[in-house]
C-alpha positions as CSV (number, residue, x, y, z in Angstrom):
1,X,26.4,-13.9,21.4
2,X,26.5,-17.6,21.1
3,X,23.6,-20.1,22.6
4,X,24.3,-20.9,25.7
5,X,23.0,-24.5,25.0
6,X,25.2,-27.1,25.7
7,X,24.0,-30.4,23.5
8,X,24.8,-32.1,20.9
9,X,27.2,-30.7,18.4
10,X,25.4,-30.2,15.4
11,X,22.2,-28.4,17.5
12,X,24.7,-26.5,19.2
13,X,26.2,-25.2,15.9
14,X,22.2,-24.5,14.6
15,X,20.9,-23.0,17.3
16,X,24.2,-20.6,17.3
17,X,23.6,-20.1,13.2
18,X,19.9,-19.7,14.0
19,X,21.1,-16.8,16.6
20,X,23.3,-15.0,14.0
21,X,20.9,-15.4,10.8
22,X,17.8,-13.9,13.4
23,X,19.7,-10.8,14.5
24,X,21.1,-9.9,11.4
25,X,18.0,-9.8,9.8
26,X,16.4,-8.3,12.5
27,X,19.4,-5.5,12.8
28,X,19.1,-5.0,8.5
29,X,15.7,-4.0,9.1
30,X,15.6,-1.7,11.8
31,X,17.9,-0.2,9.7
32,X,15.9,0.1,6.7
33,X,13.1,1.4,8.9
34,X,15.6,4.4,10.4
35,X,15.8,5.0,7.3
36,X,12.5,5.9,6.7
37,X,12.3,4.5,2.8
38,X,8.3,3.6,3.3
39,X,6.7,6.9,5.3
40,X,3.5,5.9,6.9
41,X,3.4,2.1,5.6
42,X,3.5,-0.5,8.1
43,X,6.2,-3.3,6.5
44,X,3.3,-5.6,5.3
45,X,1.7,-2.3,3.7
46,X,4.6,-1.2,1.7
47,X,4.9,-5.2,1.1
48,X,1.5,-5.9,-0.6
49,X,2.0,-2.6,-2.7
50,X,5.2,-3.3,-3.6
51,X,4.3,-7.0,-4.9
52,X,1.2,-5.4,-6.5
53,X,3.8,-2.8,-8.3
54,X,5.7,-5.6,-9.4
55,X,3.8,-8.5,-10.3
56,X,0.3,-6.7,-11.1
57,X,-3.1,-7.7,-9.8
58,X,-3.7,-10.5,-7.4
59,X,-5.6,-12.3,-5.8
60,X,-5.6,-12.1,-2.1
61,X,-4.5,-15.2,-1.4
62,X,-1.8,-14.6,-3.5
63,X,-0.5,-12.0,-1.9
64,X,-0.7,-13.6,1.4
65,X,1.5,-16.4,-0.2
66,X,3.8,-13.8,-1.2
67,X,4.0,-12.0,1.4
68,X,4.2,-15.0,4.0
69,X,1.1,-13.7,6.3
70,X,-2.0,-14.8,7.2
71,X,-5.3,-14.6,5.5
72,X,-6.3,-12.5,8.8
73,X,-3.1,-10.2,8.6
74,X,-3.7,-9.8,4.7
75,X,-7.4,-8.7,5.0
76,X,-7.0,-5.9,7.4
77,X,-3.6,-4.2,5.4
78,X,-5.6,-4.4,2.2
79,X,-8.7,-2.7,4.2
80,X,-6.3,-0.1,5.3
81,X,-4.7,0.0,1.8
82,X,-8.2,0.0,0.0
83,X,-9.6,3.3,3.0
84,X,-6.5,5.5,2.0
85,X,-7.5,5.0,-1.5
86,X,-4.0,2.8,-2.8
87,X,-5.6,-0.2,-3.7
88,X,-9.2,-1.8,-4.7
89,X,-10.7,-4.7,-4.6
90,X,-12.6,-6.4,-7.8
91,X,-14.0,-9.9,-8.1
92,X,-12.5,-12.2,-10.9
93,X,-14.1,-11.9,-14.3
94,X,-13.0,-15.9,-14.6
95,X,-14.1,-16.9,-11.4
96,X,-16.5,-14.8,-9.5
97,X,-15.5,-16.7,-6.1
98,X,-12.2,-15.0,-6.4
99,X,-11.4,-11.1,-5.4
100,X,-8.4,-9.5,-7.0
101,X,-6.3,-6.7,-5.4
102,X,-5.1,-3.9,-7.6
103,X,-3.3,-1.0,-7.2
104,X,-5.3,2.3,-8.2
105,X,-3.8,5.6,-9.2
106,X,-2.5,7.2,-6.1
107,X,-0.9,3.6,-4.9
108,X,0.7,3.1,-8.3
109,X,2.1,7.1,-7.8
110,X,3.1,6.4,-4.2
111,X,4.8,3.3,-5.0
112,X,6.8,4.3,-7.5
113,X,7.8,7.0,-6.0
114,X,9.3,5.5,-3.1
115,X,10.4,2.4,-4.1
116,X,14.3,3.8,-5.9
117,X,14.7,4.9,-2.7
118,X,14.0,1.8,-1.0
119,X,15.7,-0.1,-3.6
120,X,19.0,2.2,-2.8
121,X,18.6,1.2,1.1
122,X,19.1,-2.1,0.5
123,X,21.9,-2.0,-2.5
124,X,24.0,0.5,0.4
125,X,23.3,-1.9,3.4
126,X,23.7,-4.9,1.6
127,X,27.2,-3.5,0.0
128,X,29.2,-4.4,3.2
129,X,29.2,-8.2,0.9
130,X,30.8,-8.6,-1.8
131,X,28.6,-9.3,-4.8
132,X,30.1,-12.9,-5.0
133,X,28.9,-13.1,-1.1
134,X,25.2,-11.6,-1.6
135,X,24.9,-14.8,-4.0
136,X,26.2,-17.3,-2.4
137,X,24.1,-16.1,1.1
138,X,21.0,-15.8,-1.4
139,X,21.6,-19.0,-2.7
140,X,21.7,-20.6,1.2
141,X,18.4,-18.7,2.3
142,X,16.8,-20.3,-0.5
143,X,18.0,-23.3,0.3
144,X,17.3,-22.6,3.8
145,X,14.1,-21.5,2.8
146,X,13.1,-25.1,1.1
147,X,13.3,-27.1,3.9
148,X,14.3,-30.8,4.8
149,X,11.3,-32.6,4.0
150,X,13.4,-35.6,5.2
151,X,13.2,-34.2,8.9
152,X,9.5,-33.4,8.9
């Protein structure tokens, strides 16, 4: 459904390809979550884990930077992560200010275990583009995703 809005041209046309860009993403991941590729993980869970799978250890505001979430958010999923025994906590050996997040044993197991699956999720949902498409609409959400600096 198009915006209802009735301005300017240009807003008209954003606000309608704001509208489209919001529910698709929003429909992709319901149906990633129907799909149940990350069992009792919240999103920002199976996020921190998965950035810890494949980037290593980090810091946690690192992973908040990663992740796109508040300092807040990113505490309390890395206290849940840390009580169920997936990750731990250990302070910098360069600078003792700093606390790195790692994955222990069972989180490493656990995420690499479910991650092909999730991987496969998004390779069959994303198939309805062509691979030519999935670049050129990954190259516009990064460009997207930069900004105008002009407008701000």
């Amino acid at each position: 459904m198009p915006t209802h809005f009735e301005g300017a041209p240009e807003q008209v046309l954003a606000l309608d390809t704001f509208i489209k860009l919001t529910r698709a993403n929003n429909s992709l991941l319901a149906r990633i979550a129907q799909r149940g590729t990350h069992p009792d993980l919240s999103v920002s869970q199976f996020g921190t884990l998965e950035a810890l799978y494949h980037l290593g250890a980090m810091s946690q505001t690192e992973i908040c930077n990663k992740l796109l979430k508040s300092g807040g958010n990113t505490t309390l999923v890395i206290d849940n992560l840390e009580k169920r025994g997936l990750v731990k906590r250990r302070r910098d050996p360069h600078d003792r200010r700093v606390i790195m997040v790692e994955l222990t044993e069972s989180g490493l197991e656990l995420i690499s275990a479910i991650f092909p699956r999730h991987a496969q999720v998004i390779a069959e949902e994303m198939s309805v583009l062509t691979p030519e498409e999935q670049q050129q609409l990954g190259a516009l959400c990064k460009k997207l995703g930069k900004g105008n600096t002009a407008g701000v």
